[in-house]
N, C-alpha and C positions, 0 to 999 in steps of 0.2 A: 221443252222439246227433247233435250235429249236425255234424259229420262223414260220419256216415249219413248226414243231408238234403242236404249238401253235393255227396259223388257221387252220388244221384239227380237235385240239380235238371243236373250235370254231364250225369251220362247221357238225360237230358229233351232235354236244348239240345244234346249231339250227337244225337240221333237227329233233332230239326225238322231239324239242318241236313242231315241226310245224306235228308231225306227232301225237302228243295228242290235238294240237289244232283243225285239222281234226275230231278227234274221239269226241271232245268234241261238235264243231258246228252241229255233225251229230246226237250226242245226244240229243241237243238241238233241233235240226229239230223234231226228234221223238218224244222226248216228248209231242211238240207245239201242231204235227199231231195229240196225242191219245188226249189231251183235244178236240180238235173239235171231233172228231168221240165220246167223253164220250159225248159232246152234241148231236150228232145226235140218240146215240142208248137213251140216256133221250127224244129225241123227241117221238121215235119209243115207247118207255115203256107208255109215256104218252096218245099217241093215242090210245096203247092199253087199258091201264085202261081203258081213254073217253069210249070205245065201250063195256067194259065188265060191265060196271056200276051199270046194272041195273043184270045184270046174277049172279056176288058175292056178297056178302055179303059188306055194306058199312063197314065196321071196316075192313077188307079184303084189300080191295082199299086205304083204309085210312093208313092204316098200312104201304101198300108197297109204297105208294108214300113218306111215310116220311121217311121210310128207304134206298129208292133211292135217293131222296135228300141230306140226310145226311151223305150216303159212297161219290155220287159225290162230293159233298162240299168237303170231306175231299182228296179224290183223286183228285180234280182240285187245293185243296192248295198244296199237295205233288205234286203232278209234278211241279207248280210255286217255290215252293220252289227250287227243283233241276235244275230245269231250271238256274234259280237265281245264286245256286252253280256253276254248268258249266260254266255260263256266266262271272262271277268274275276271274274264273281261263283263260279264255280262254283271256279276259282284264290281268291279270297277264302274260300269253304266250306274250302275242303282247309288254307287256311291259320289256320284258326280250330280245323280238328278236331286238325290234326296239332301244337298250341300244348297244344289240353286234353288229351291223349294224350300228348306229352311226347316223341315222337318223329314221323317225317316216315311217315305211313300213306298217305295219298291224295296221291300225285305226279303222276297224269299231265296236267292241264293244267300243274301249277306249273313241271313239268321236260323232262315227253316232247314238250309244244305248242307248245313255249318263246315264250307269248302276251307282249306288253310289258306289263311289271309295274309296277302303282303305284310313285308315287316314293318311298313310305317302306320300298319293299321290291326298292330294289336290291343291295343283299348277295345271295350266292347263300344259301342254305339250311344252308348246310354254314356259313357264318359268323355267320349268326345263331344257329346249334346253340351254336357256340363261343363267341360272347357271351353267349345266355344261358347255359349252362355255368359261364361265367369267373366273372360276375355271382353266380353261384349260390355258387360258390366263397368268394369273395370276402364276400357275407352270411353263409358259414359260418365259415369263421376271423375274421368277426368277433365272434359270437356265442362264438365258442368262447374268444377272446381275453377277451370281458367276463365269462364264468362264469368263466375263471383267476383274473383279478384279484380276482371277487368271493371267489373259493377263498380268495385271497390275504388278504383285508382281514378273514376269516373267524378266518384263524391266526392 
């Protein structure tokens, strides 16, 4: 029986996380969206000034074009940054499901994005497969070692 409990609370805690990983890649989508559309409405703002140029006043124009510059600058580094954030965690998600799965399932931030990865997880994927693996190994010829001897101490 609890074994049973065990893969449900397992299958419980992947599905929250696959279901913040959803929220988070939809975050990310969003974000990506509003930088382009912050370029197009800077294109829109820009065409306008072009054509009022000569109707305002140049300190008028000059003015608003450095002030539209330098909120988008600051709202294209905020959203890169958040993107950033979501992105780390959503590579943290993939590396949590593909740990309780036992193999590498959700790859594409941790492999296709190739985002900079936490410092406890610079090995590629494929070597941490191979130490836990080794590890794995290693706890089993021990075990197996200590029922011989007990076989041994038996006879």
């Amino acid at each position: 029986m609890p074994d049973n409990q065990e893969a449900g609370s397992t299958a419980l805690i992947i599905d929250v996380l696959l279901h913040e990983y959803d929220a988070l890649r939809a975050e990310i989508l969003a974000r990506a969206s509003s930088r382009f559309q912050l370029t197009g409405f800077a294109a829109v703002v820009a065409t306008l000034l072009g054509v009022t140029k000569g109707v305002l006043p140049s300190w008028v124009v000059y003015t608003t074009i450095g002030l539209l510059v330098v909120g988008g600058i600051v709202i294209w580094f905020t959203f890169r940054s958040y993107i950033n954030k979501c992105a780390a965690r959503v590579w943290q998600i993939e590396e949590e499901i593909n740990a309780a799965m036992g193999e590498p399932l959700l790859i594409w931030e941790s492999h296709f994005l190739a985002l900079p990865q936490p410092l406890e997880a610079k090995a590629t994927t494929r070597e941490r497969w191979r130490h836990k693996l080794m590890e794995a190994s290693k706890q089993q010829d021990s075990s197996d070692l200590q029922q011989a001897r007990l076989m041994q101490g038996k006879q």
